[in-house]
Each structure stands twice: as C-alpha cells, then as structure tokens.
ROVEXGU-383752 format. One record per residue (C-alpha): residue in three letters; x, y, z. Coordinates in steps of 0.001 Angstrom, whole numbers, padded with zeros to 6 digits. Last residue first. Layout:
("ala"; (X; Y; Z))
...
This chain:
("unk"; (-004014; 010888; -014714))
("unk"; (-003598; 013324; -011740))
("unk"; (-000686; 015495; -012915))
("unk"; (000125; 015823; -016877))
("unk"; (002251; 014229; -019131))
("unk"; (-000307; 013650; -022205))
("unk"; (-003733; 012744; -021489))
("unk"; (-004516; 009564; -023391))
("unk"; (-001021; 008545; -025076))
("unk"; (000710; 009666; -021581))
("unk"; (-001725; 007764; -019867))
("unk"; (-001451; 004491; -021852))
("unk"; (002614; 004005; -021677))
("unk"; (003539; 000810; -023353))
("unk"; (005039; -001948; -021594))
("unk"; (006346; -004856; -023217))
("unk"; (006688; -008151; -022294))
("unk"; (010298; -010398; -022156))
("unk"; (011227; -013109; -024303))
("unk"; (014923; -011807; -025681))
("unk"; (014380; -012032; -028615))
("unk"; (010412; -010798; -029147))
("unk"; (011463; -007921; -026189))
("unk"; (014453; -006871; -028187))
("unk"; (011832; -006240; -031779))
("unk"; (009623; -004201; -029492))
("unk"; (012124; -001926; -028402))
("unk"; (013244; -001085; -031603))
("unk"; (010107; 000188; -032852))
("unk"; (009118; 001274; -029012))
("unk"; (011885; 003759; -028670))
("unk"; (009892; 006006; -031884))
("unk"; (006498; 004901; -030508))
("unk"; (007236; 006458; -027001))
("unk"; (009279; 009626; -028396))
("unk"; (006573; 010690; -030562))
("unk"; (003577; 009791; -027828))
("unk"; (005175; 012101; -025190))
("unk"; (007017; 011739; -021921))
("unk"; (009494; 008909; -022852))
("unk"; (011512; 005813; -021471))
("unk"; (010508; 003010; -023554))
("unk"; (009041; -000122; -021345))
("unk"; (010413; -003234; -020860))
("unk"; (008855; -006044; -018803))
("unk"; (009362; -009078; -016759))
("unk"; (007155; -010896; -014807))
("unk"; (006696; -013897; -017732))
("unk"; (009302; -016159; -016734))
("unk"; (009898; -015416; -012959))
("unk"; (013281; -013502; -012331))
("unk"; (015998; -015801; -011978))
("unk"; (017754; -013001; -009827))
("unk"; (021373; -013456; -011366))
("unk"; (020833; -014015; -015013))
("unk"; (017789; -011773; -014989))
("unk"; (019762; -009177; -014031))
("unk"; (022088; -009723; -016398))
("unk"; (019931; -009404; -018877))
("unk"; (018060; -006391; -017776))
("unk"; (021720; -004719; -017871))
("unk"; (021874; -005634; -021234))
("unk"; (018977; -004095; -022225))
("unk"; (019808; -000780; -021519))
("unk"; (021960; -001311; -024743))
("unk"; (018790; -000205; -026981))
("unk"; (018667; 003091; -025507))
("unk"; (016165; 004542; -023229))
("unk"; (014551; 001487; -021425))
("unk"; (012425; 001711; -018019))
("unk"; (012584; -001631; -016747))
("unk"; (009481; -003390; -015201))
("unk"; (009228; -005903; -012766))
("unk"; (006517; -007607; -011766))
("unk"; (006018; -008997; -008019))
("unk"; (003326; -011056; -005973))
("unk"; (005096; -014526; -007104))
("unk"; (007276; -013290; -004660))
("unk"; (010886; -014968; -005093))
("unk"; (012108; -012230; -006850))
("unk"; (011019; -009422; -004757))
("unk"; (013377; -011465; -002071))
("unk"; (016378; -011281; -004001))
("unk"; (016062; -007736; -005146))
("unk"; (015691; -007096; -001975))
("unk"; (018551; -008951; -000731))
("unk"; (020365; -007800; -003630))
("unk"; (020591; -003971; -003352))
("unk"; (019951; -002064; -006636))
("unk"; (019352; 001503; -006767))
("unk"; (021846; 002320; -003459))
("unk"; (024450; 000470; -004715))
("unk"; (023882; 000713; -008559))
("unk"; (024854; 004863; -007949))
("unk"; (021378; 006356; -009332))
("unk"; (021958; 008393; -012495))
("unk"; (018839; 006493; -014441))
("unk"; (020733; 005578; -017085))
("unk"; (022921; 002937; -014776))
("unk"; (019595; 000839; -014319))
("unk"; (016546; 001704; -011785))
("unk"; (014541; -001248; -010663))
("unk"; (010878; -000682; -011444))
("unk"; (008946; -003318; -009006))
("unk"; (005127; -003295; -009774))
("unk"; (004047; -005142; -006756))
("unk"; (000499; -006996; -006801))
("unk"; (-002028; -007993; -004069))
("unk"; (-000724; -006112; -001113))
("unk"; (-003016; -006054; 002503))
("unk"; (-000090; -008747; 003871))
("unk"; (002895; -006665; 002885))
("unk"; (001317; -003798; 005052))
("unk"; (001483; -005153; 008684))
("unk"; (004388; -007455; 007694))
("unk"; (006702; -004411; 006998))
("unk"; (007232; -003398; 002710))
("unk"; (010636; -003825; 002035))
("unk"; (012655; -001216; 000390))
("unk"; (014809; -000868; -002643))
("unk"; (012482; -002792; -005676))
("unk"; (011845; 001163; -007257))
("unk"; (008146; 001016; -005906))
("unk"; (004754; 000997; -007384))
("unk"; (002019; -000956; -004966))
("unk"; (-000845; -002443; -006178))
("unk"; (-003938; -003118; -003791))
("unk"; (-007149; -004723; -004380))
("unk"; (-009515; -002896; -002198))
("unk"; (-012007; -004651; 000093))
("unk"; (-010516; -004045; 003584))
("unk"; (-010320; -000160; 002517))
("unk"; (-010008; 001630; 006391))
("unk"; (-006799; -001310; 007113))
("unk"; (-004958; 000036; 003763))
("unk"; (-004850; 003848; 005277))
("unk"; (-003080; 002278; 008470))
("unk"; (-000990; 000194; 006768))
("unk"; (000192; 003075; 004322))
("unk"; (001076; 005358; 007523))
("unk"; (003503; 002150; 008273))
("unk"; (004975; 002054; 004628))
("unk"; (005778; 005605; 004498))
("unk"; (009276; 005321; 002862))
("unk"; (007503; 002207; 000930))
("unk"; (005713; 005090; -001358))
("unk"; (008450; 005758; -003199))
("unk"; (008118; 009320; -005181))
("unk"; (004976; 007729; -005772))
("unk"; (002689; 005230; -006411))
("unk"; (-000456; 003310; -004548))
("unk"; (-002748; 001970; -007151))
("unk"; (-006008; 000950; -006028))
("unk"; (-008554; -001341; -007142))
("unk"; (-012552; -002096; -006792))
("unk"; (-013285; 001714; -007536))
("unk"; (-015841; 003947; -005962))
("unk"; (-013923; 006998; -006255))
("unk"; (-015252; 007712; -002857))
("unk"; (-012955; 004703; -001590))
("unk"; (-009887; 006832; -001848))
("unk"; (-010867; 010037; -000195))
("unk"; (-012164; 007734; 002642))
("unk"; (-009123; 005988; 002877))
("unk"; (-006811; 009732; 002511))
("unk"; (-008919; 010710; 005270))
("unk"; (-007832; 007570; 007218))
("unk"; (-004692; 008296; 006766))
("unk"; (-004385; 011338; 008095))
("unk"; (-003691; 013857; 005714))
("unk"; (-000196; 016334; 004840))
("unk"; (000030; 018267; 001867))
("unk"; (003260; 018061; -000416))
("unk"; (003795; 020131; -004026))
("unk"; (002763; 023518; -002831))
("unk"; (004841; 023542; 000749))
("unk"; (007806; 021579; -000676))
("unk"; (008477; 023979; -003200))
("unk"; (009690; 022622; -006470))
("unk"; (013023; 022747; -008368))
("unk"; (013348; 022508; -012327))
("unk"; (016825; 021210; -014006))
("unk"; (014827; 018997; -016879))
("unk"; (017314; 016545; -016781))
("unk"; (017609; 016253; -012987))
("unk"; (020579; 016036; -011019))
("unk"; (020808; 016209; -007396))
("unk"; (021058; 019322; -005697))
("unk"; (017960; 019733; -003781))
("unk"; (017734; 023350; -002423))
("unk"; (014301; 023645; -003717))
("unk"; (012526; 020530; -004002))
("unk"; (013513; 017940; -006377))
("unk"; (011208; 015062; -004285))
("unk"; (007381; 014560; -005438))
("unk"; (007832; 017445; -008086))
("unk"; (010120; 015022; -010157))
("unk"; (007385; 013110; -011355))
("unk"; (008741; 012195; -014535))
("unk"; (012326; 011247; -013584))
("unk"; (014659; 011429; -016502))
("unk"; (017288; 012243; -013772))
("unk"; (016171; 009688; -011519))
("unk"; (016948; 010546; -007961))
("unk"; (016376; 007613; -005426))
("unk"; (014912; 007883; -001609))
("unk"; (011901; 009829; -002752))
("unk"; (009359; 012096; -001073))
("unk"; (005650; 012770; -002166))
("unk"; (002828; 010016; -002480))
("unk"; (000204; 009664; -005056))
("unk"; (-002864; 007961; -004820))
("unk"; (-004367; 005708; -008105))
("unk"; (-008084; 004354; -008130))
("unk"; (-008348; 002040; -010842))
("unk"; (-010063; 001400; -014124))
("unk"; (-007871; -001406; -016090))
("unk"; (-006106; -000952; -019395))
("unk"; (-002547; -001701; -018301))
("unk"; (-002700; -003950; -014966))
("unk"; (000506; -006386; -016093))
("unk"; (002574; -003140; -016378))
("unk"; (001514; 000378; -017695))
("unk"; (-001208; 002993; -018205))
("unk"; (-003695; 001552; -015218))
("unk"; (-006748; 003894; -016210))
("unk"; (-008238; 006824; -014329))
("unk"; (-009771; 007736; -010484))
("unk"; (-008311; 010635; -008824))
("unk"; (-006045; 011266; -005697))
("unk"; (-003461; 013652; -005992))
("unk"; (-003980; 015436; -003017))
("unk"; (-005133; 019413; -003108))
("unk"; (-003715; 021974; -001645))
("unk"; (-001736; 023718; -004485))
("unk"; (-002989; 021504; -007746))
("unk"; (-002034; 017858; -008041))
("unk"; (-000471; 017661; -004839))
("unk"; (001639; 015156; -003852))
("unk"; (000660; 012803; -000785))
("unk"; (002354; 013056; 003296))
("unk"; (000951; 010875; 004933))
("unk"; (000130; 010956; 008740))
C-alpha cells in the first residue's frame, strides 16, 4: 500500500500541471504526492505530509495536521491507474520523502512501463534495485544548517557519495540567505558534484519573496557557476495543494 497526501479530505494528490523547478522546469507532467517524512524542515512547505498532531519538531509556521485528513491509503496499482489517466508521458514522484516507501513505489512504477520517472528526495535514502532501475532523473535537495535538520541525519556521505556519481542525479539547494552558499561550496568541494547538476533556488512561498532572494541569488550563481532554480508553481498558482 501507499500511503499519498491528500489534497482535499479523501482525495490523493494526484493531478497533472507543470514541472516548477530543477532541470524539468516548464514541462507538463503528472506529479503524485506522498505523506510521511524522515527530515523536519522548519521552512518546510508541505508540512501537512508529516507535522501531525503531537509532532514536536519545529516548524516556522507552528501548524499541526491530522493524520486521518491529510494521509489516505491506495494500492498501488490504483494509484498507477490514477496516474496514467492524466495521460501524461512523465511523472513526478515527491513528497514528504517518497524513498520511505520505495518498495510500494516499485510496484506502482511496474503498472506505468512507459512513464518517465523523476523522483524528489532529500539525497538520505537509497532507492532498492527493483525501483532504482524504473528512475530516469533524481532531483536530490540536500538540506543545509537553515533547514533545522542536525547535518548527521540531513547529510550522510555514502549517499551523498553515491548520488554523486549517478549521472541520473541533480541537486538543488534551497537558499535563504546569501551565506547558505557556502555550505553548497563545500559540498561541492567534497562530493565533486557533476559540473552542470547543481542548482540554487530562493527559499520562498510567494512571488515577492522569490524575486526579492533571487536578485542576489542570481548574481552568486554567475560566480560561482551553478544554475538557478526559480519556482514556476508558486508564480502560477500561488502556494496551494495539487499544483
């Protein structure tokens, strides 16, 4: 089983829209949504996939969610099927962190054999042979000191390690204040990540805030020779569910 967030009470968050960031900005995909979360972000902007009540980690915005209207529970080959009637040629598979279900993900992937397949993950877990083989891109968002994570459970080095060496992966660094940087640096230092698969992208839930961090931003990515990621979706539709 899976277990998806909800983008009303009941109902998946499965929809069709555009790619908003990363190498795939721009392009019409098919995007599913799972619930549940191994890392706590406290600028996290999905926090209703894992700050459920009685969680006490820290979040910036200080809301809980209950589990039984922000999680529902499909087979997945219903979640396949839910997928494919979209009728697009490439799926997004996000989260919370959808690796903590990798062998449920399998399944689903094995009912869409002709699906090109991004997975969004936060670069802690490694996918299982049965799934790793049905992904063609992963969008790897390691989580820097900003994000409230302790750096040993947000940033482990064999994985980072092995991401690294997968021509597969992209990493992209959410950046609040211009010193964030640094820490990209020195992770490039020490994972040699591949020239080109790196990018930056303001932290922000609203087009102000975006263009604002991206003034500066944009200037560190020319130096330092990374990409940039703007946010599409929250430009388009603002910060809502299913987009």
């Amino acid at each position: 089983m899976l277990t998806l967030a909800t983008q009303s009470p009941g109902e998946p968050e499965i929809f069709a829209s555009l790619q908003g960031e990363g190498p795939s900005a721009g392009m019409p995909v098919a995007f599913v949504r799972l619930s549940r979360c191994n890392l706590a972000c406290t600028w996290c902007d999905t926090a209703y996939t894992w700050h459920f009540e009685g969680d006490n980690r820290p979040h910036r915005g200080g809301e809980t969610y209950a589990r039984k209207a922000n999680q529902v529970t499909l087979t997945p080959a219903d979640v396949a099927a839910r997928i494919a009637a979209l009728g697009q040629s490439r799926l997004v598979i996000t989260g919370g962190e959808p690796l903590l279900q990798a062998g449920a993900l399998a399944e689903m992937l094995e009912n869409l054999p002709d699906i090109a397949v991004e997975i969004e993950t936060n670069g802690t877990i490694a996918a299982p042979a049965r799934l790793d083989i049905r992904v063609d891109q992963y969008n790897v968002s390691p989580k820097l000191s900003h994000s409230g994570n302790d750096a040993a459970l947000a940033l482990i080095p064999e994985r980072l390690d092995a991401y690294a060496a997968d021509p597969r992966a992209f990493f992209k660094f959410v950046i609040a204040a211009p010193e964030d940087v640094a820490e990209v640096l020195e992770l490039q230092r020490r994972y040699r990540f591949r020239p080109g698969h790196v990018f930056l992208m303001a932290e922000g839930t609203d087009s102000a805030t975006l263009r604002a961090r991206e003034t500066w931003l944009s200037q560190l990515c020319l130096e330092h020779g990374f990409r940039m990621s703007d946010r599409l979706h929250i430009h388009l539709y603002g910060d809502t569910r299913g987009t």
